[in-house]
PDB file of the backbone (N, CA, C, O) and the ligand in Angstrom, with CONECT records:
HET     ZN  A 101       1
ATOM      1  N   UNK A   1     -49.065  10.165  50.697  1.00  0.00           N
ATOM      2  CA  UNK A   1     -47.814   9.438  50.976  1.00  0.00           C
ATOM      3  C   UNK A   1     -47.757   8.130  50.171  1.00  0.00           C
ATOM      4  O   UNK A   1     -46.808   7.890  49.424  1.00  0.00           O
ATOM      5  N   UNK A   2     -48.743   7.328  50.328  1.00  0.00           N
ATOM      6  CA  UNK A   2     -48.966   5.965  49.207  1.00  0.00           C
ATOM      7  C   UNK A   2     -48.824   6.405  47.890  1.00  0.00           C
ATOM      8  O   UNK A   2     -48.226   5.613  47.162  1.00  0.00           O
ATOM      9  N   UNK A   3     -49.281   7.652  47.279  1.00  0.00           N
ATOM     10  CA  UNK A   3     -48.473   8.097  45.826  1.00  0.00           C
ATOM     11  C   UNK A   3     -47.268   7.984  45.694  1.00  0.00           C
ATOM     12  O   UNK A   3     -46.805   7.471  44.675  1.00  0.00           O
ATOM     13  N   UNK A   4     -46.494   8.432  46.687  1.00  0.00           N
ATOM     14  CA  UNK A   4     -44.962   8.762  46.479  1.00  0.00           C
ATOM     15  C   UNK A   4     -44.259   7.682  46.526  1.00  0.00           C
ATOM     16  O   UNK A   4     -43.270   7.628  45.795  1.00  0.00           O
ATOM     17  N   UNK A   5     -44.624   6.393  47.506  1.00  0.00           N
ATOM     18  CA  UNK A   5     -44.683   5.215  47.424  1.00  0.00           C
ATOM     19  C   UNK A   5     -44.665   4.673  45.945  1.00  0.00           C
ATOM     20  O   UNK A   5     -43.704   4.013  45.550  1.00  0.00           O
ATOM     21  N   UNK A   6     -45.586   4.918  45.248  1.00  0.00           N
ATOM     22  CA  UNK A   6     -45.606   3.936  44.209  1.00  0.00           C
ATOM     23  C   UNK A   6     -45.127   4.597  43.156  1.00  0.00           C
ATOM     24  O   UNK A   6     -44.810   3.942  42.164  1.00  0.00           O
ATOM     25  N   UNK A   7     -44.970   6.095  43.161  1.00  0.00           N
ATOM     26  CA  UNK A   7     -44.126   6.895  42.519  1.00  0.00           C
ATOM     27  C   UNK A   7     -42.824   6.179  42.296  1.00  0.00           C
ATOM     28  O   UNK A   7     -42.510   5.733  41.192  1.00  0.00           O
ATOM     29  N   UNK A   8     -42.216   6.100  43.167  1.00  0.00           N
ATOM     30  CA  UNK A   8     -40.668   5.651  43.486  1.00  0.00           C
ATOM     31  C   UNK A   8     -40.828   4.230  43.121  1.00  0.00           C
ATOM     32  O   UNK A   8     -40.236   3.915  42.089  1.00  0.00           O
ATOM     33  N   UNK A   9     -41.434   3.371  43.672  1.00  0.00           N
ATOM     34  CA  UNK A   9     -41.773   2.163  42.869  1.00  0.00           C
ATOM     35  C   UNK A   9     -41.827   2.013  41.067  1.00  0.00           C
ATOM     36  O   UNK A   9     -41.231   1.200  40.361  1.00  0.00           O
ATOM     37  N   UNK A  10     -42.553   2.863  40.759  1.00  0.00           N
ATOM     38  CA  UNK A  10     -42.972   2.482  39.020  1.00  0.00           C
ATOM     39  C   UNK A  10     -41.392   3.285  38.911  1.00  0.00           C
ATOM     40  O   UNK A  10     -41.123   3.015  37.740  1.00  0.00           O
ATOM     41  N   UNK A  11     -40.277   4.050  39.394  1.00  0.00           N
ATOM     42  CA  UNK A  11     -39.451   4.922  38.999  1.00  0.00           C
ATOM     43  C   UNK A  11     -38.578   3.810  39.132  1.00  0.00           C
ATOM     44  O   UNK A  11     -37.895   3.658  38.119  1.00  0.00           O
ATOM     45  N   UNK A  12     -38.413   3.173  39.821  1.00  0.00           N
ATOM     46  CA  UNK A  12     -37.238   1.899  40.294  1.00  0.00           C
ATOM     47  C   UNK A  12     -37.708   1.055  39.549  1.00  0.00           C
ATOM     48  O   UNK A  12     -36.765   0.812  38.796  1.00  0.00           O
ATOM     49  N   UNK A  13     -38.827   0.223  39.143  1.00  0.00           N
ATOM     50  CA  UNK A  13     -38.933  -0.577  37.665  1.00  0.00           C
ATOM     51  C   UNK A  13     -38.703   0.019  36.631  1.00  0.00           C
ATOM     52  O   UNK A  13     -38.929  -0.762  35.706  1.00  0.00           O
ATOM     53  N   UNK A  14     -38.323   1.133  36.203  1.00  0.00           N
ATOM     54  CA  UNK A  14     -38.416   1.359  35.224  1.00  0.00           C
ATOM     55  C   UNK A  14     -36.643   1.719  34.749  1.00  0.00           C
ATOM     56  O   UNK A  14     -36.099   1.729  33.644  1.00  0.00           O
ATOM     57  N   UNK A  15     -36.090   1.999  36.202  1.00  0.00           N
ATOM     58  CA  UNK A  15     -34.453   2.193  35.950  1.00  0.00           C
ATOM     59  C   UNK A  15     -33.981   0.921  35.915  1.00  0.00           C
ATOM     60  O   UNK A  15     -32.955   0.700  35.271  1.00  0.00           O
ATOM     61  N   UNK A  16     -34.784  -0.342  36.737  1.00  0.00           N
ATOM     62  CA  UNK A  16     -34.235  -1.435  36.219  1.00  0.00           C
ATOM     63  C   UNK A  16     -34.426  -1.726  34.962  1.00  0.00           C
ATOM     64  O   UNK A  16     -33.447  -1.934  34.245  1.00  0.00           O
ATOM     65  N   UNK A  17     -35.537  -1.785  34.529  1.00  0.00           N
ATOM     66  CA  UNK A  17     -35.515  -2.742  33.060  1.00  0.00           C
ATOM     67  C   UNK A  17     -35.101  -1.889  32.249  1.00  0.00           C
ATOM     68  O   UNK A  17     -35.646  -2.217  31.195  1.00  0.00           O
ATOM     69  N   UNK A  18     -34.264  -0.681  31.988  1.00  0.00           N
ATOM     70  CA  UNK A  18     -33.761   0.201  31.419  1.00  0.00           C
ATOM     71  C   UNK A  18     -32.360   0.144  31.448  1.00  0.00           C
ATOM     72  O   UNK A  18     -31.672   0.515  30.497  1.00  0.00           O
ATOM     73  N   UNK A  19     -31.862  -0.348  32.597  1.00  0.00           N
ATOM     74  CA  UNK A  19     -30.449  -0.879  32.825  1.00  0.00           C
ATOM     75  C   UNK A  19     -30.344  -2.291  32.501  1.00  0.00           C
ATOM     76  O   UNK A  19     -29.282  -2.383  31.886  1.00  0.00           O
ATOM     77  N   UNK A  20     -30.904  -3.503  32.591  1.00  0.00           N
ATOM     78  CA  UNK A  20     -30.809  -4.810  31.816  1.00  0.00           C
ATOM     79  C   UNK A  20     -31.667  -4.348  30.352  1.00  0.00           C
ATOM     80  O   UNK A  20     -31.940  -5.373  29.727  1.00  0.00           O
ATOM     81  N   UNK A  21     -31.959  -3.610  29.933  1.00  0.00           N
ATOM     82  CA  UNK A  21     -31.891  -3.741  28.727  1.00  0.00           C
ATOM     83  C   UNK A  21     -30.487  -2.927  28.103  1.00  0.00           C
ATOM     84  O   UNK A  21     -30.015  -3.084  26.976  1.00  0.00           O
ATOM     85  N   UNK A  22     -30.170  -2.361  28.777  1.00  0.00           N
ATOM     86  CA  UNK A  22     -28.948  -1.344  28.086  1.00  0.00           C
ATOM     87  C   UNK A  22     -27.915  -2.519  28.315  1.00  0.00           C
ATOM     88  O   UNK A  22     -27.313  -2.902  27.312  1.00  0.00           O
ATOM     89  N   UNK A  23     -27.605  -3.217  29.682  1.00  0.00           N
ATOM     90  CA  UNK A  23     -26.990  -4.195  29.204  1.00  0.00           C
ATOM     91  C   UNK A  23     -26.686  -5.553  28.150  1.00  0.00           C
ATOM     92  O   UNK A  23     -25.749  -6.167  27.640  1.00  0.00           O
ATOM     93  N   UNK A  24     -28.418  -5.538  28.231  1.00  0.00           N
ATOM     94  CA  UNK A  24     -28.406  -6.849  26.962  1.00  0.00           C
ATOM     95  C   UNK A  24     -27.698  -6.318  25.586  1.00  0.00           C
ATOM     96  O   UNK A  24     -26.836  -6.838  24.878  1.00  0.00           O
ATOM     97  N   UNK A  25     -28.305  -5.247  25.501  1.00  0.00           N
ATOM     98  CA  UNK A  25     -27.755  -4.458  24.046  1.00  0.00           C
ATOM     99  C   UNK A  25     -26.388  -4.796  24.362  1.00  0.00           C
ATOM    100  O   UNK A  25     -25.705  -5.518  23.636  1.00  0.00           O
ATOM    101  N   UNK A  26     -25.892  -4.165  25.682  1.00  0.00           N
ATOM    102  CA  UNK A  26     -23.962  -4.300  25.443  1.00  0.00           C
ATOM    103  C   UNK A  26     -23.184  -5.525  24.857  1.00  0.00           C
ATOM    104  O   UNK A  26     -22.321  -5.639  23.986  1.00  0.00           O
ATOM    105  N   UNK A  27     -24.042  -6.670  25.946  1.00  0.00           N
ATOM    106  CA  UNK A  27     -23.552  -7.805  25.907  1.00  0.00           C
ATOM    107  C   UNK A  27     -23.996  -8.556  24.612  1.00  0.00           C
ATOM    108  O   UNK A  27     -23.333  -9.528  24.250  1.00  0.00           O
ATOM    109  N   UNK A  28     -25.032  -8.173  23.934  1.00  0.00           N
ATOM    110  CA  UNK A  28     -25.118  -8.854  22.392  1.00  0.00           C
ATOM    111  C   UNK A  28     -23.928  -8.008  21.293  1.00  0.00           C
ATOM    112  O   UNK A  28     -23.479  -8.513  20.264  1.00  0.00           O
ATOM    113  N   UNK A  29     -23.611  -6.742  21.775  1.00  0.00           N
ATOM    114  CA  UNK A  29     -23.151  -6.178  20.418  1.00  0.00           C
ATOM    115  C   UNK A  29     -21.455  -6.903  20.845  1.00  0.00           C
ATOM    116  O   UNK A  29     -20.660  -6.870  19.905  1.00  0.00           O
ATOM    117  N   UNK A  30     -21.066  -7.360  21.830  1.00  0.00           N
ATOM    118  CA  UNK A  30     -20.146  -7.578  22.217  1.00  0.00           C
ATOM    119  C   UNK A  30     -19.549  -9.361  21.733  1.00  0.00           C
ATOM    120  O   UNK A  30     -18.535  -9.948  21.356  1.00  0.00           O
ATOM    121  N   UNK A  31     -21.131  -9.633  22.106  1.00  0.00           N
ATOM    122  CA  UNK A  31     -21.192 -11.362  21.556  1.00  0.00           C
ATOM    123  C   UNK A  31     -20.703 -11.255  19.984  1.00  0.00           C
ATOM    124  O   UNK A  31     -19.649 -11.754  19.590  1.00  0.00           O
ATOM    125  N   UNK A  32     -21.551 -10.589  19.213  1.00  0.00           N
ATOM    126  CA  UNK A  32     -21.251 -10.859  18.136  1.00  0.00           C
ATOM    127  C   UNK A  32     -20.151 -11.086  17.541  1.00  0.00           C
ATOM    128  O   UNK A  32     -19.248 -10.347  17.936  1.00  0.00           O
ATOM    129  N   UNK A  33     -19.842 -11.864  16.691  1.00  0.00           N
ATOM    130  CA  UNK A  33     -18.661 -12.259  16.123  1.00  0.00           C
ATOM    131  C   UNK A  33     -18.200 -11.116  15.073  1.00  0.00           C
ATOM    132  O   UNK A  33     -18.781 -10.901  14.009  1.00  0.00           O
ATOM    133  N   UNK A  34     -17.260 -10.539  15.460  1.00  0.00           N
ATOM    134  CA  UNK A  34     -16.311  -9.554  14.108  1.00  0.00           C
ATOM    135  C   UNK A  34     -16.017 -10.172  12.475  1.00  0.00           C
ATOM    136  O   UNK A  34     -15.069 -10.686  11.882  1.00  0.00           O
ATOM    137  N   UNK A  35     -17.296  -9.822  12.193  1.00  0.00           N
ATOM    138  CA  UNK A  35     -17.014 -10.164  10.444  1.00  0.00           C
ATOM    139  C   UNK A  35     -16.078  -9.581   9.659  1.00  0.00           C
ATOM    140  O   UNK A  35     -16.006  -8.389   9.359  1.00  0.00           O
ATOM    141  N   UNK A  36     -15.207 -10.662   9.269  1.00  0.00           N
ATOM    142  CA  UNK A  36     -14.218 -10.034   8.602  1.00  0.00           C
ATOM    143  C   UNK A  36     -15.057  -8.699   7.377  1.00  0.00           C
ATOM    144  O   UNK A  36     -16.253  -8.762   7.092  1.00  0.00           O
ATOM    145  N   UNK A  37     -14.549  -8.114   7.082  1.00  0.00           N
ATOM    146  CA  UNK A  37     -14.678  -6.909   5.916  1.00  0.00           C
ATOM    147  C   UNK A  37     -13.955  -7.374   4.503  1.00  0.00           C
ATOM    148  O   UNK A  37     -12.735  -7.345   4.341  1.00  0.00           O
ATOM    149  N   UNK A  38     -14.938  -7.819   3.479  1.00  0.00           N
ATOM    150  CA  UNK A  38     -14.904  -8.626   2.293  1.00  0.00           C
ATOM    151  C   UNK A  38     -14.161  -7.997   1.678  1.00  0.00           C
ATOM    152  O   UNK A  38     -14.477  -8.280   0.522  1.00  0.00           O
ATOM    153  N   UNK A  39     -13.122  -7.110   1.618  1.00  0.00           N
ATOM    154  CA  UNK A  39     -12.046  -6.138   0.959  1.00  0.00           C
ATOM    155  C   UNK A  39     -10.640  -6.771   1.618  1.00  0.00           C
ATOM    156  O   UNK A  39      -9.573  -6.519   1.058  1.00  0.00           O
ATOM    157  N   UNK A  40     -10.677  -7.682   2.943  1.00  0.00           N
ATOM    158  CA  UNK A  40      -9.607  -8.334   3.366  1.00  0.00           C
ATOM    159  C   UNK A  40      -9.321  -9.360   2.615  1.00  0.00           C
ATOM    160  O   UNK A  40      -8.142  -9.713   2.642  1.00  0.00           O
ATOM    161  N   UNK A  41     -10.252 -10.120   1.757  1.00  0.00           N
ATOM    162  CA  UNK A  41     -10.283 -11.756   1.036  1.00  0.00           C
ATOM    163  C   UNK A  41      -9.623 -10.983  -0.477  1.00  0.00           C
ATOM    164  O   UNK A  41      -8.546 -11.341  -0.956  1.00  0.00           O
ATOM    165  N   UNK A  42     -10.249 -10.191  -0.918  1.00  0.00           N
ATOM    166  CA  UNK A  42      -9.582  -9.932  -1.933  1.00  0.00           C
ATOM    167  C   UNK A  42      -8.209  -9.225  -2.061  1.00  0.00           C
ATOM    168  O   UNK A  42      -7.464  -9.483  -3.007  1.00  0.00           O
ATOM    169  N   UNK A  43      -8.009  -8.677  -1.470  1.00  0.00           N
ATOM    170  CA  UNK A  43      -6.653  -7.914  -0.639  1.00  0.00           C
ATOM    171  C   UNK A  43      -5.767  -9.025  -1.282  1.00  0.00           C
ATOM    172  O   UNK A  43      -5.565  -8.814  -2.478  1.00  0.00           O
ATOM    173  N   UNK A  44      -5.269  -9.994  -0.857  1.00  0.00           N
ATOM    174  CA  UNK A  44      -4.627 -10.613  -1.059  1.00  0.00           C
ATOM    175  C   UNK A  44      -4.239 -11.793  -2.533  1.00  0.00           C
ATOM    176  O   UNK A  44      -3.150 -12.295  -2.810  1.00  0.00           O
ATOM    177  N   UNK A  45      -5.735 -11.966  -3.338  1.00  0.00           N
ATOM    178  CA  UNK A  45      -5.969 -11.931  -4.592  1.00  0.00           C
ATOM    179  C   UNK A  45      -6.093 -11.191  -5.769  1.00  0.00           C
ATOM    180  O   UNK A  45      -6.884 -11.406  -6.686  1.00  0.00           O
ATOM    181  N   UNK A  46      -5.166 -10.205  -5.673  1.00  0.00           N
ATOM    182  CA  UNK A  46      -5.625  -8.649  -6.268  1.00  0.00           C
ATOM    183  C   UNK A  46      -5.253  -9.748  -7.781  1.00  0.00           C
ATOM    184  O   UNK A  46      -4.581 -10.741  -8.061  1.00  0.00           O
ATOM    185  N   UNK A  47      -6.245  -8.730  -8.462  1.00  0.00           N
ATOM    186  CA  UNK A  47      -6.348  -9.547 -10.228  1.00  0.00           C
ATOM    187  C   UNK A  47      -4.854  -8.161 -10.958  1.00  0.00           C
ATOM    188  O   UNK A  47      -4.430  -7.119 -10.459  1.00  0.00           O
ATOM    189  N   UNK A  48      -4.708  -8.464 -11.507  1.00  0.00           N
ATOM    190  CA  UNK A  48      -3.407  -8.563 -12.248  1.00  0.00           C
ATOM    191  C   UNK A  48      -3.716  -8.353 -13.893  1.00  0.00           C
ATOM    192  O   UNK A  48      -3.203  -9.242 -14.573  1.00  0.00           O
ATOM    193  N   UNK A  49      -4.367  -7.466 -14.552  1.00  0.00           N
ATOM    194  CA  UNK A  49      -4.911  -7.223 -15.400  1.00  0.00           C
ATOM    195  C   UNK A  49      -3.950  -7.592 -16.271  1.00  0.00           C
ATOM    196  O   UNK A  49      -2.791  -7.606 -15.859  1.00  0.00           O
ATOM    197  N   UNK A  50      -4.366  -8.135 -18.281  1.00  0.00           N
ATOM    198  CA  UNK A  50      -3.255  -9.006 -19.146  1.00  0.00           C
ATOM    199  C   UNK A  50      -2.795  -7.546 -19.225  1.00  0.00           C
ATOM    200  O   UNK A  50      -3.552  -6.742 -18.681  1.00  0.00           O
ATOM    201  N   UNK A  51      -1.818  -7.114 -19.738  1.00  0.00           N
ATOM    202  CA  UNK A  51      -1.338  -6.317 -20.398  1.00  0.00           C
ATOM    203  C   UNK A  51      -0.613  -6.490 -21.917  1.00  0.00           C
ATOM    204  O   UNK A  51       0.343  -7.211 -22.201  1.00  0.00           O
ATOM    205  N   UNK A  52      -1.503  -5.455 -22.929  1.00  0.00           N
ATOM    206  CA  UNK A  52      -1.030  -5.507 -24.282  1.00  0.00           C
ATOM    207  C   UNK A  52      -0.353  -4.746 -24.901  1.00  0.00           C
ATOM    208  O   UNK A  52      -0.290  -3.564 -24.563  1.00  0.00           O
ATOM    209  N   UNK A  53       0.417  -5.298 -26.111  1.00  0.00           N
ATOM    210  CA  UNK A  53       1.197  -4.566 -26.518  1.00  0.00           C
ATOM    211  C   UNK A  53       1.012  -3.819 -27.764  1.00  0.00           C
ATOM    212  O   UNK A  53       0.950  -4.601 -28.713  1.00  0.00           O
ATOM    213  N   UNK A  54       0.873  -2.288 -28.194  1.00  0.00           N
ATOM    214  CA  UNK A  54       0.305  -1.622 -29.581  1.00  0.00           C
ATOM    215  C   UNK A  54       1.033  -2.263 -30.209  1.00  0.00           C
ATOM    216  O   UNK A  54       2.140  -2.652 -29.836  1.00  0.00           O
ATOM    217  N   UNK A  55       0.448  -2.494 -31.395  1.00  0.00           N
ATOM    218  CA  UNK A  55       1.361  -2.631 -32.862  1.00  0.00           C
ATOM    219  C   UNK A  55       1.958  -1.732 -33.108  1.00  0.00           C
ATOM    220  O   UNK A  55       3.118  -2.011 -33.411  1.00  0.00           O
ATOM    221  N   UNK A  56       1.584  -0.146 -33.141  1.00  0.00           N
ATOM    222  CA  UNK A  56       2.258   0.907 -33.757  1.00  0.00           C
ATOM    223  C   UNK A  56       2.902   1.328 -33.088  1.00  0.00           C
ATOM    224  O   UNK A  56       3.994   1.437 -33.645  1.00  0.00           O
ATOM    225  N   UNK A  57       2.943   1.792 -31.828  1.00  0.00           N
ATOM    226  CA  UNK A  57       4.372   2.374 -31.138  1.00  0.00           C
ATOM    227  C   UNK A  57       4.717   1.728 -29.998  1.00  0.00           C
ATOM    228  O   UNK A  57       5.606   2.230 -29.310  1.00  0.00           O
ATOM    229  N   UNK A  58       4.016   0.359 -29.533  1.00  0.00           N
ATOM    230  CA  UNK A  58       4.758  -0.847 -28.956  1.00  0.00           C
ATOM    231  C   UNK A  58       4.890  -0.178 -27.538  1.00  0.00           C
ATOM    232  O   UNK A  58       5.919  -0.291 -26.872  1.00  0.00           O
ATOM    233  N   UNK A  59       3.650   0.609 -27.068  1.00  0.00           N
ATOM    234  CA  UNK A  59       3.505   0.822 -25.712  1.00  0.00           C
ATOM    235  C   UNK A  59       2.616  -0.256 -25.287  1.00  0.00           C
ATOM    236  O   UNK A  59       1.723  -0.663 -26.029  1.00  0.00           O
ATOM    237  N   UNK A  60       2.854  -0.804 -23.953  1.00  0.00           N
ATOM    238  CA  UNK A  60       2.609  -1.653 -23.022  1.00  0.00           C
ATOM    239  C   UNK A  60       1.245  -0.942 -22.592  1.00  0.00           C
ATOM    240  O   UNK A  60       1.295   0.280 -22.447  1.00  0.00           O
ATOM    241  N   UNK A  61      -0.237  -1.740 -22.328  1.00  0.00           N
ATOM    242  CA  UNK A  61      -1.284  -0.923 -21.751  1.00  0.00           C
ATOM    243  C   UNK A  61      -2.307  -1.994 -21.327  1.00  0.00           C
ATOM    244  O   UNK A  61      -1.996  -2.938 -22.054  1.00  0.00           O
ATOM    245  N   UNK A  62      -3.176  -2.330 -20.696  1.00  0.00           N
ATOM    246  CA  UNK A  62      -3.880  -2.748 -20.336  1.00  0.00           C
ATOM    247  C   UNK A  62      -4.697  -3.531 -20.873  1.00  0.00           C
ATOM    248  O   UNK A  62      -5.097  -2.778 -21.762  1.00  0.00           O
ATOM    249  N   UNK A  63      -5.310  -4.561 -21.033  1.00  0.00           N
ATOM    250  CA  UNK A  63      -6.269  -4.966 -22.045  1.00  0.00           C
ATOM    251  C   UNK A  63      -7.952  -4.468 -21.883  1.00  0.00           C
ATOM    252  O   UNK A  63      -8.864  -4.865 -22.609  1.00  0.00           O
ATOM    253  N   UNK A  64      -8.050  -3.742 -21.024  1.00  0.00           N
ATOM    254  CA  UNK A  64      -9.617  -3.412 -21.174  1.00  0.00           C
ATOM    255  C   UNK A  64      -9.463  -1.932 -22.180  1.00  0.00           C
ATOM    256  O   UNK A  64     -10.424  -1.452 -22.781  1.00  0.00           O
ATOM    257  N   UNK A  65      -8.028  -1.334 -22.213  1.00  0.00           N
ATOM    258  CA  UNK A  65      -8.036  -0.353 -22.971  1.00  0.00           C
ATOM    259  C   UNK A  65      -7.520  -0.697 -24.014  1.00  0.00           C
ATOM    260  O   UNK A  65      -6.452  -0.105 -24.175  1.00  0.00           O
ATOM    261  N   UNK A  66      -7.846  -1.603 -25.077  1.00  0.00           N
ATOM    262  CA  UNK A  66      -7.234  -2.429 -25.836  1.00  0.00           C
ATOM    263  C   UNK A  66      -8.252  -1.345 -27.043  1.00  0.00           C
ATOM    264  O   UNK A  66      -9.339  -0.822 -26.798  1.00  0.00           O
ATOM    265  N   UNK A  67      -7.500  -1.275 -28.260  1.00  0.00           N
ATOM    266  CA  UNK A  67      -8.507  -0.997 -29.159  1.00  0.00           C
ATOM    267  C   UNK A  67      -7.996  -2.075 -30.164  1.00  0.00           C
ATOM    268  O   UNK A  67      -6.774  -2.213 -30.202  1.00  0.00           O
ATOM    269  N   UNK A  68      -8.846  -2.955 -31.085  1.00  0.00           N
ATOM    270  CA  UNK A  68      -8.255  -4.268 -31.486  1.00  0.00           C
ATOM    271  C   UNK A  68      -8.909  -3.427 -33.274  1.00  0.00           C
ATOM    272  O   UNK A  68      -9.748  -2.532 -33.368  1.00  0.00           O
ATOM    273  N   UNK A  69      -8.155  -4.127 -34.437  1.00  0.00           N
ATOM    274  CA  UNK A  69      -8.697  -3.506 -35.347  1.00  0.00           C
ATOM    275  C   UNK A  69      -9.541  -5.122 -35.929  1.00  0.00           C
ATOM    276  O   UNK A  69      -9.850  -6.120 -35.278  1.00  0.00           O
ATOM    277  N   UNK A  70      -9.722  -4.775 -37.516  1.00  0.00           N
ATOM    278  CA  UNK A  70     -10.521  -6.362 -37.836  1.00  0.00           C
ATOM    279  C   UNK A  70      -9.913  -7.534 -38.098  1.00  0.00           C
ATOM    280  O   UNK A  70     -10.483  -8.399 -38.763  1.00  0.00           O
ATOM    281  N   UNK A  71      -8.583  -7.707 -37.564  1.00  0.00           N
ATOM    282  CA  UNK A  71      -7.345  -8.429 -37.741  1.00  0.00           C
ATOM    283  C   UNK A  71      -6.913  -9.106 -36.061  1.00  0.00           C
ATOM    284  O   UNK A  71      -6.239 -10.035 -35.618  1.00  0.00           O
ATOM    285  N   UNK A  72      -7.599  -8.212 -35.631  1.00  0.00           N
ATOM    286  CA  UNK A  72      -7.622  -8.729 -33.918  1.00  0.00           C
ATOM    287  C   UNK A  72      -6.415  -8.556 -32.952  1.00  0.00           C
ATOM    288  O   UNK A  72      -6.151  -9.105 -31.883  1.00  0.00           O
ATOM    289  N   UNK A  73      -5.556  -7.296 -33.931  1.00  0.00           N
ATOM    290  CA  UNK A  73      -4.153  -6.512 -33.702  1.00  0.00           C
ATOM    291  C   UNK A  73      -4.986  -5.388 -32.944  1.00  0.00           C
ATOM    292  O   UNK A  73      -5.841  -4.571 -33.288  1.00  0.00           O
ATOM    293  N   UNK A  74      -4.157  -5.817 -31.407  1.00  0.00           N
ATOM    294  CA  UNK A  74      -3.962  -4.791 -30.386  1.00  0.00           C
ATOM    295  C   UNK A  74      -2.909  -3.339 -30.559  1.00  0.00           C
ATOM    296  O   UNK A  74      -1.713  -3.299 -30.850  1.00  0.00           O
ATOM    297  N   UNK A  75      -4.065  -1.983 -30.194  1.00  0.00           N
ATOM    298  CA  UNK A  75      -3.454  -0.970 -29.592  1.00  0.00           C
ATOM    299  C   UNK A  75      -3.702  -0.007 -29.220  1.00  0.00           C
ATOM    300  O   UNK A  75      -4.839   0.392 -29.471  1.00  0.00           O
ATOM    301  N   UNK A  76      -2.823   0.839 -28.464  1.00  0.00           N
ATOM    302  CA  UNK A  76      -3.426   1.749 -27.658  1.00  0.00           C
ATOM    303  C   UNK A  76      -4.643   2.616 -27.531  1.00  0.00           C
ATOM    304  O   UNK A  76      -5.561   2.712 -26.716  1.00  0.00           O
ATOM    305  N   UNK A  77      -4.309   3.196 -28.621  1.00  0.00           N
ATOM    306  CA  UNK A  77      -5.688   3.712 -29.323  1.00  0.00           C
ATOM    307  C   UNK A  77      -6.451   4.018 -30.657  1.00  0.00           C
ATOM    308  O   UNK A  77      -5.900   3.493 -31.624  1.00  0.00           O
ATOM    309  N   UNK A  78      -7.174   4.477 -30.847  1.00  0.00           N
ATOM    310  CA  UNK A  78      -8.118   4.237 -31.906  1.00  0.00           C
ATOM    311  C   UNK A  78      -7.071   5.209 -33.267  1.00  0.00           C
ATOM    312  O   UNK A  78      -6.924   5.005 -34.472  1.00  0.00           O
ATOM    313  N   UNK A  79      -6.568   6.186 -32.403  1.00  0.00           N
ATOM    314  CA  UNK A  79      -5.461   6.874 -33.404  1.00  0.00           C
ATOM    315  C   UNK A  79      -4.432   6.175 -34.429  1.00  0.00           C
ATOM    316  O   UNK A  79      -4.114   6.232 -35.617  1.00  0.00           O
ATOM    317  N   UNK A  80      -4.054   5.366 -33.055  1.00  0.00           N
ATOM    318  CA  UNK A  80      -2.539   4.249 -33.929  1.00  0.00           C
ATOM    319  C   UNK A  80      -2.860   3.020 -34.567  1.00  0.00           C
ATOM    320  O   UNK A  80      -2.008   2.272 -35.046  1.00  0.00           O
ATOM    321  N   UNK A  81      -4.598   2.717 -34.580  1.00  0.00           N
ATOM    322  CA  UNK A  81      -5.010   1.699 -35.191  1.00  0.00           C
ATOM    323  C   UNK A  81      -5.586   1.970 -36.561  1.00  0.00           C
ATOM    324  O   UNK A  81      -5.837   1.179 -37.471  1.00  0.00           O
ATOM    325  N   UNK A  82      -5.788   3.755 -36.462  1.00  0.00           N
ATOM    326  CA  UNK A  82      -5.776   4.165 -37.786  1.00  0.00           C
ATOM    327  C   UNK A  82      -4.720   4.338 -38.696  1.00  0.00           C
ATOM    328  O   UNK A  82      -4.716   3.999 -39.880  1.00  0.00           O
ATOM    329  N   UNK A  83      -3.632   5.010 -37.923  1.00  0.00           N
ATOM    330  CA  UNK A  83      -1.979   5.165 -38.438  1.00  0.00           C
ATOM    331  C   UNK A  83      -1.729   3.640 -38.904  1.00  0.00           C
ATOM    332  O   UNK A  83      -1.634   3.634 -40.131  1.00  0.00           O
ATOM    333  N   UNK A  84      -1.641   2.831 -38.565  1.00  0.00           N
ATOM    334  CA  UNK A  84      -1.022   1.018 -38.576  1.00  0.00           C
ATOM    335  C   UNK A  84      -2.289   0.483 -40.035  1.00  0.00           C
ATOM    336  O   UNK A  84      -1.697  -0.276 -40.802  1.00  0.00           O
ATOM    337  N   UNK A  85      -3.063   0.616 -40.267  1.00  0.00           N
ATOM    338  CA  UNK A  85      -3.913   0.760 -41.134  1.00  0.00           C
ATOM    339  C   UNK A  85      -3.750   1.379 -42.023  1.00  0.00           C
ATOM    340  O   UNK A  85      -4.290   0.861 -43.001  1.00  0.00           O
ATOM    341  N   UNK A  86      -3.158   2.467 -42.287  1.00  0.00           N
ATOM    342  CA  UNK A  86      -2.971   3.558 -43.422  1.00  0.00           C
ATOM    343  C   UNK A  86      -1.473   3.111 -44.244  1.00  0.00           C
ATOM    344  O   UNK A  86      -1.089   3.398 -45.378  1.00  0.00           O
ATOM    345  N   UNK A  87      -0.730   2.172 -42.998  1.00  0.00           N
ATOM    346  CA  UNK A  87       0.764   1.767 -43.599  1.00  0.00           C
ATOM    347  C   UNK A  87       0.864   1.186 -44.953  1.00  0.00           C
ATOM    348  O   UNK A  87       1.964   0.880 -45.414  1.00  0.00           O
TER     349      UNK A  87
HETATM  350 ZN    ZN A 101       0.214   3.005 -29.719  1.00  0.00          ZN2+
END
C-alpha cells in the first residue's frame, strides 16, 4: 500500500512540473515581442532600377542588362551593339 502511495506521489510531481513547464513555454512564446519580418522595411523602399536607352532601336531596358560598347553607348544587346558598330 506505501508503494501506491508514493506511486501516485512521484505521478503528481511529475504532472505538476510538466504542467508549469508547459506553461512557462506558453507564457514565454507569448511574451516575446513579434519581430517585424525584414521584407516589411523594404516593402516600402522598393529600389527602382535606372533604366537605359539602346542606341540602335531605342528600346527602354534596365541598366544591369545594359550591354555598353568602348564608347560607353548603351544597349540592349550584344546584337545591336554590333549592328550600331558596323554603321
Ligand atoms: Zn536595341
Amino acid at each position: 500500500m506505501k508503494f501506491l502511495l508514493w506511486a501516485i506521489l512521484i505521478f503528481a510531481v511529475v504532472w505538476v512540473l510538466r504542467n508549469k513547464a508547459q506553461a512557462q513555454a506558453r507564457s514565454q512564446s507569448q511574451a516575446r515581442p513579434q519581430s517585424p519580418s525584414p521584407r516589411q522595411s523594404t516593402a516600402s523602399g522598393r529600389e527602382i532600377e535606372t533604366m537605359l536607352r539602346c542606341a540602335h532601336c531605342g528600346t527602354h531596358f534596365p541598366a544591369s542588362e545594359a550591354v555598353f560598347d568602348t564608347a560607353r553607348t548603351a544597349f540592349c544587346c550584344s546584337e545591336h551593339r554590333q549592328r550600331h558598330a558596323a554603321h
